[in-house]
Structures are given as C-alpha cells and as structure tokens.
GUTOR-436277 format. One record per residue (C-alpha): residue number from 1; residue in one letter; x, y, z. Coordinates in Angstrom, 2 decimals, decimal comma. Layout:
! GUTOR-436277
<atom><pos>NUM</pos><code>a</code><u>X</u><v>Y</v><w>Z</w></atom>
...
END
This chain:
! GUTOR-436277
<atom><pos>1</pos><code>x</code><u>25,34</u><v>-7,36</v><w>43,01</w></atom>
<atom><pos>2</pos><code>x</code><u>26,87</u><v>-3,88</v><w>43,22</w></atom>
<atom><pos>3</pos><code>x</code><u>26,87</u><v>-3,59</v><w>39,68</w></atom>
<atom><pos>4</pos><code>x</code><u>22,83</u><v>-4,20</v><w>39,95</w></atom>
<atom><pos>5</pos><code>x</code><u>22,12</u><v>-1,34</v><w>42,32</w></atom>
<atom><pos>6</pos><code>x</code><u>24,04</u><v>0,94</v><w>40,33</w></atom>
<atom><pos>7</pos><code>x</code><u>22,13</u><v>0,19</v><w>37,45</w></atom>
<atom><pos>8</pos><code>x</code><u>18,86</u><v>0,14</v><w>39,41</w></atom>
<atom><pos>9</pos><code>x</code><u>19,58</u><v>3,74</v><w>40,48</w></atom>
<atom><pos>10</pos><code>x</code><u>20,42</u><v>5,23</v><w>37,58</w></atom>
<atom><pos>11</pos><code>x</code><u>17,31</u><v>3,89</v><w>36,15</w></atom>
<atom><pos>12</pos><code>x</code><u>14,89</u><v>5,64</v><w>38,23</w></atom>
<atom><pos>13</pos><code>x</code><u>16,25</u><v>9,10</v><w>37,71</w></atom>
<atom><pos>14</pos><code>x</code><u>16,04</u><v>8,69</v><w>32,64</w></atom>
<atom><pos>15</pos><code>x</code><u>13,40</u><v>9,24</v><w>31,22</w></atom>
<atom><pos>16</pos><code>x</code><u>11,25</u><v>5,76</v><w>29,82</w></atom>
<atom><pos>17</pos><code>x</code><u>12,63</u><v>3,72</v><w>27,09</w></atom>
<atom><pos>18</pos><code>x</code><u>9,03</u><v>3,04</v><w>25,57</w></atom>
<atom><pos>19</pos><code>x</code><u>6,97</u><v>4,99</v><w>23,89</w></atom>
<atom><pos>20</pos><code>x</code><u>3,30</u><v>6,34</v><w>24,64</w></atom>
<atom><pos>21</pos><code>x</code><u>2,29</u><v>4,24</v><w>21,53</w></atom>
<atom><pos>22</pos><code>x</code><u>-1,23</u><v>5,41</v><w>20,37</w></atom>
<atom><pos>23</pos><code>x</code><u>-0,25</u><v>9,05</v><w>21,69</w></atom>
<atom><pos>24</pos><code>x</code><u>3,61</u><v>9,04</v><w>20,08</w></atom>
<atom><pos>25</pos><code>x</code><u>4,02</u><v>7,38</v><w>17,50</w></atom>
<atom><pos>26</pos><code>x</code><u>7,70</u><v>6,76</v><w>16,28</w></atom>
<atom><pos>27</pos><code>x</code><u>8,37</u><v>7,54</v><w>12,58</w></atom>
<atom><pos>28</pos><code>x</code><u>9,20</u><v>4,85</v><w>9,79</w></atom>
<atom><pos>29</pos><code>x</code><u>13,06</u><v>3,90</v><w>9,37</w></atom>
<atom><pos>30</pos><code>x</code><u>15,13</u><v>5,59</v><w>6,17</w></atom>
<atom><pos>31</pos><code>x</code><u>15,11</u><v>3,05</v><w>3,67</w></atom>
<atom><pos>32</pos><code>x</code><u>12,04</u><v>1,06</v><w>5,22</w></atom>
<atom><pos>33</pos><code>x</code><u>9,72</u><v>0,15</v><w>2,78</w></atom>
<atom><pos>34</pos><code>x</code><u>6,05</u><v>0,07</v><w>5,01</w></atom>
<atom><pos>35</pos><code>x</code><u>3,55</u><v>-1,24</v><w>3,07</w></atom>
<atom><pos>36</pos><code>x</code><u>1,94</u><v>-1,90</v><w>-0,75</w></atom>
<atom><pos>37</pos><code>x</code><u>-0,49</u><v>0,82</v><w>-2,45</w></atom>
<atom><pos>38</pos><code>x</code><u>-1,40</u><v>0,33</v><w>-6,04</w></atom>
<atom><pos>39</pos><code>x</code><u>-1,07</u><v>3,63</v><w>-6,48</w></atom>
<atom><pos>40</pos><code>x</code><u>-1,89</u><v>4,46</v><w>-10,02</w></atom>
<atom><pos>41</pos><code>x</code><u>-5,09</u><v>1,77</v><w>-11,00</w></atom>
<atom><pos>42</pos><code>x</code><u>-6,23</u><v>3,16</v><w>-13,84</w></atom>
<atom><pos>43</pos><code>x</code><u>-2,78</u><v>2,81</v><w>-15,47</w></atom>
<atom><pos>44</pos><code>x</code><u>-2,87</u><v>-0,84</v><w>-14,58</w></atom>
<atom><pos>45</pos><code>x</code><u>-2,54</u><v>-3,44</v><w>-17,66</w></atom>
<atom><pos>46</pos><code>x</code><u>-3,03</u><v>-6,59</v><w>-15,59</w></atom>
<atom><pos>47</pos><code>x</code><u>-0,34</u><v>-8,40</v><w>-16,90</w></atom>
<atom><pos>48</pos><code>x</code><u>0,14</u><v>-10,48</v><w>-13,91</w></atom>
<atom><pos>49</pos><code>x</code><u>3,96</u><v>-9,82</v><w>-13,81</w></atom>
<atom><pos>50</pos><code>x</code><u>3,56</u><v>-8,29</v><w>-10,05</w></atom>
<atom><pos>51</pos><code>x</code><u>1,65</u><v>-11,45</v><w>-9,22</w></atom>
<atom><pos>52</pos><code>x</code><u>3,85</u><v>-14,21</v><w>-10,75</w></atom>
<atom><pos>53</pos><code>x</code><u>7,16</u><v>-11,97</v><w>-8,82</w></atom>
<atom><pos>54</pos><code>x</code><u>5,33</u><v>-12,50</v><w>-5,39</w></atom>
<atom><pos>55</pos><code>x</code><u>7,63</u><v>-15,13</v><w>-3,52</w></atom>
<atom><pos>56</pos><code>x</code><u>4,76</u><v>-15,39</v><w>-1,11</w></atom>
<atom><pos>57</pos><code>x</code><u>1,73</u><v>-15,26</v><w>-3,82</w></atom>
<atom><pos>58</pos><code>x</code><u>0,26</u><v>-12,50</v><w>-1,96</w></atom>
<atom><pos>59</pos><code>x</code><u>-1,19</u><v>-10,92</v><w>-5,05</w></atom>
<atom><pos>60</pos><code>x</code><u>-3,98</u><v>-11,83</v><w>-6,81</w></atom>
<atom><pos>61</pos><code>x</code><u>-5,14</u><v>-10,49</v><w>-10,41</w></atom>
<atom><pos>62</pos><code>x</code><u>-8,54</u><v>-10,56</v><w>-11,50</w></atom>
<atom><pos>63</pos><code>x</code><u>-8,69</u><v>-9,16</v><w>-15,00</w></atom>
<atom><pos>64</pos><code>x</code><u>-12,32</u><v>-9,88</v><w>-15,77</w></atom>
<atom><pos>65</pos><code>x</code><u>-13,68</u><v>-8,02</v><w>-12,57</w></atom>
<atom><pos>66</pos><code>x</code><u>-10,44</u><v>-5,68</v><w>-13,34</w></atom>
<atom><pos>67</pos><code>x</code><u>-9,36</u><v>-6,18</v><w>-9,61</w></atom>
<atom><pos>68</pos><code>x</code><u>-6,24</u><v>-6,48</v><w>-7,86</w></atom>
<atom><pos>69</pos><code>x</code><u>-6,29</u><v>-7,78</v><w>-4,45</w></atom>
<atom><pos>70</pos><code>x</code><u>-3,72</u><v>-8,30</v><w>-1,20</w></atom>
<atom><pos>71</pos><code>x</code><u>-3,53</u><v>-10,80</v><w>0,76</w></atom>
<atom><pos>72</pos><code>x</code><u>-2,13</u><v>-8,56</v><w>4,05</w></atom>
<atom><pos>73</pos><code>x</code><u>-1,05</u><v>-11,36</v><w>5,93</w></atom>
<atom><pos>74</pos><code>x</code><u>0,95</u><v>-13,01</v><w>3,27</w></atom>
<atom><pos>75</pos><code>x</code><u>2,95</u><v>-9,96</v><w>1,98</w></atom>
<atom><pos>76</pos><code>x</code><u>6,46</u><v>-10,08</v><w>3,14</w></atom>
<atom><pos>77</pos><code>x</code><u>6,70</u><v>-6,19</v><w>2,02</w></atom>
<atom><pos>78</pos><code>x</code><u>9,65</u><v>-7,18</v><w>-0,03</w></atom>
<atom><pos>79</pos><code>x</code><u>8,78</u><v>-4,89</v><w>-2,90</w></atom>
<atom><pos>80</pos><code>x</code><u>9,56</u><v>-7,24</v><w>-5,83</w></atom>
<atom><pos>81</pos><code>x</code><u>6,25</u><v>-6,45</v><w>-7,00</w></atom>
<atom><pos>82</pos><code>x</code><u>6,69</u><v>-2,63</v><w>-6,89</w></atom>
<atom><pos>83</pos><code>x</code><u>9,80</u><v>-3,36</v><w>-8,80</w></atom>
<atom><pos>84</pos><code>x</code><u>9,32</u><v>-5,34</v><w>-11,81</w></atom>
<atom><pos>85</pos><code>x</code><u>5,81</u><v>-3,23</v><w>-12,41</w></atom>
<atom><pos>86</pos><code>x</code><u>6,17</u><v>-2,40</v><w>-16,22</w></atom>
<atom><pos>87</pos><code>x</code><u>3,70</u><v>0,87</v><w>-15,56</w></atom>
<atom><pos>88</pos><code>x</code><u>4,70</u><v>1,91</v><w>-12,33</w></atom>
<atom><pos>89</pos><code>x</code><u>1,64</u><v>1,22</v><w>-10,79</w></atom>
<atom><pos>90</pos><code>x</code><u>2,74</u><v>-0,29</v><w>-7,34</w></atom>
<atom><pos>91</pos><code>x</code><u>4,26</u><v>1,98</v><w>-4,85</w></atom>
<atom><pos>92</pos><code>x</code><u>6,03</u><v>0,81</v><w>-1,65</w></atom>
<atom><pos>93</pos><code>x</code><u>4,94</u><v>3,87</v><w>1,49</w></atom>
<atom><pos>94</pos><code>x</code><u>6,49</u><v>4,05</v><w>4,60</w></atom>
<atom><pos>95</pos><code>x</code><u>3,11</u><v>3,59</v><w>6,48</w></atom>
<atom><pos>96</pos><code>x</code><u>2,53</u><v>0,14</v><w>7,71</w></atom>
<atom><pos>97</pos><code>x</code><u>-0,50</u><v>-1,46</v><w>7,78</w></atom>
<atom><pos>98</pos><code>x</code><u>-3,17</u><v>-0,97</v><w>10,74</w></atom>
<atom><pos>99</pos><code>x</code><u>-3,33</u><v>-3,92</v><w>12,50</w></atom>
<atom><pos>100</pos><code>x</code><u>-6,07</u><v>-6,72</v><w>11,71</w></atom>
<atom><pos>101</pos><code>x</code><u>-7,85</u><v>-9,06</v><w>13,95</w></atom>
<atom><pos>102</pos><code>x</code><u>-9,41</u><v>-11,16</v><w>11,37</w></atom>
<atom><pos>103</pos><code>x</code><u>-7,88</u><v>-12,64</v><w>7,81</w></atom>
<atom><pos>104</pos><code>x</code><u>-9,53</u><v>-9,93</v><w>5,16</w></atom>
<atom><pos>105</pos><code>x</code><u>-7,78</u><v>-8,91</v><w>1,68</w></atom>
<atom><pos>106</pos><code>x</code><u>-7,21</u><v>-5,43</v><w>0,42</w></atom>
<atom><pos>107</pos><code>x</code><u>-8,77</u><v>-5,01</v><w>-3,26</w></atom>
<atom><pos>108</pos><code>x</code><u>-7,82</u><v>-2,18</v><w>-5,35</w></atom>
<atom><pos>109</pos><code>x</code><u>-10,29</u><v>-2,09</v><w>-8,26</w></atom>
<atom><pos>110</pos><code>x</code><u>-9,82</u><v>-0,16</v><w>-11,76</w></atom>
<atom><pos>111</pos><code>x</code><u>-11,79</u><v>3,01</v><w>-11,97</w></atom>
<atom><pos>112</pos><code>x</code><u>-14,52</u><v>3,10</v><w>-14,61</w></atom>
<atom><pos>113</pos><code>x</code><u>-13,30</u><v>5,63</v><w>-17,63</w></atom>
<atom><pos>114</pos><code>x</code><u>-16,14</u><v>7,86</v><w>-18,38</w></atom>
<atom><pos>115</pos><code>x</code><u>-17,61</u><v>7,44</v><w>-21,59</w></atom>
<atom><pos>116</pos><code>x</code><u>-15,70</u><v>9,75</v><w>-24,15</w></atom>
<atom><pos>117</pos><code>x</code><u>-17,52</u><v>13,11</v><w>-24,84</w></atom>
<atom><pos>118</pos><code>x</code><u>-19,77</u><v>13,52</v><w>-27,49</w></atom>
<atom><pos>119</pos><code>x</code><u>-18,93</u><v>16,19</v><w>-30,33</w></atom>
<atom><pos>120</pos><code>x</code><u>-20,68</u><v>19,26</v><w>-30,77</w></atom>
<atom><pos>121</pos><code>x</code><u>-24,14</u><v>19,99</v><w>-32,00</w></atom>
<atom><pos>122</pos><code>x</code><u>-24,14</u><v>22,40</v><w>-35,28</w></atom>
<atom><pos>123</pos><code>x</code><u>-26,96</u><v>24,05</v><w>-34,73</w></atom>
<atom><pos>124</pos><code>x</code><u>-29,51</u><v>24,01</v><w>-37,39</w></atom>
<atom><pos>125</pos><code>x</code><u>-30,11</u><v>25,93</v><w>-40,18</w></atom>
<atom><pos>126</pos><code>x</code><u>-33,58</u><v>27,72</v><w>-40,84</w></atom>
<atom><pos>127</pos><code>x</code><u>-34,86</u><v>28,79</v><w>-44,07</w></atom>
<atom><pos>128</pos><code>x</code><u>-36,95</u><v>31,75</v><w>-44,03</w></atom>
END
C-alpha cells in the first residue's frame, strides 16, 4: 500500500484530468473525420453511388423529391461515401454530431434553380 499513498498524494496537488465539457470543449483529432455534410446539393446527380458504398445503408436517395437523407445513428463516419462521390458533393468535417435523444434523420434537399432570366425587351418603335 505505500505505492497507493504516494499516488494518492500526488494526486491532490495536478490539476483535473477531465474536462469542463460544455464550458471547454476539446478540439477534433488530426486525421479524424467528424461527421457527413452534403456540402455542395445543388451539384448533386443522385446517382445513388454514395448510397449503394454505405456498408451500414445509412444513406438514403430520393430522386423524385430530389432528397438525400442520413440516418445519424447508422453512419459509421467511415467516409466511403465522401469518397467514391463522382461530384464531390459529400464532405467529411471534423465536427461531430450534437447528440440526439430520439431516432430522427438528417435530409439535405436540392435547392430549387431559379427560373432562367428572360431576355431583354426592345423597346418599341413609334411612327410619327
């Protein structure tokens, strides 16, 4: 047990090993790849590819309703979909996600192009 009270001692004089989570919040790892954005929707071709490279099936395409959605708590946050995007529409951030009390899906939904512009008026000729 002397090994114990040394220990114990030594203890009481560091500083915590914790954190003050909601007040310090640690930031992400090098290298870690946080969490799934479709970052770039209105490039999006819906080709499915990101959805048939999910191992976990996590992704769901909707190309009628021109929808993607996320299943939160079946993403492993491997980044296979971010990867084999043709258009480099997925990005992997190092944020995670906030955490969720109830099972909900994120949807990312296409923005509506505006209409294209109409041309010019010529203005019309009077004959005096």
């Amino acid at each position: 047990m002397p090994g114990m009270n040394k220990i114990v001692l030594s203890n009481l004089f560091k500083k915590p090993a914790t954190r003050r989570y909601p007040f310090e919040k640690r930031t992400p790892f090098e290298g870690g790849r946080g969490r799934m954005v479709f970052a770039r929707m209105e490039d999006c071709i819906f080709c499915n590819i990101c959805a048939r490279n999910c191992p976990s099936k996590a992704i769901m395409i909707d190309k009628a309703s021109k929808t993607n959605t996320v299943d939160s708590l079946r993403c492993v946050l491997c980044g296979y979909c971010a990867d084999t995007c043709p258009k480099y529409v997925i990005d992997m951030v190092p944020q995670h996600y906030e955490p969720i009390y109830t099972h909900s899906v994120i949807a990312f939904k296409q923005p509506e192009k505006p209409p294209a512009p109409l041309p010019p008026k010529e203005p019309e000729k009077t004959t005096a």
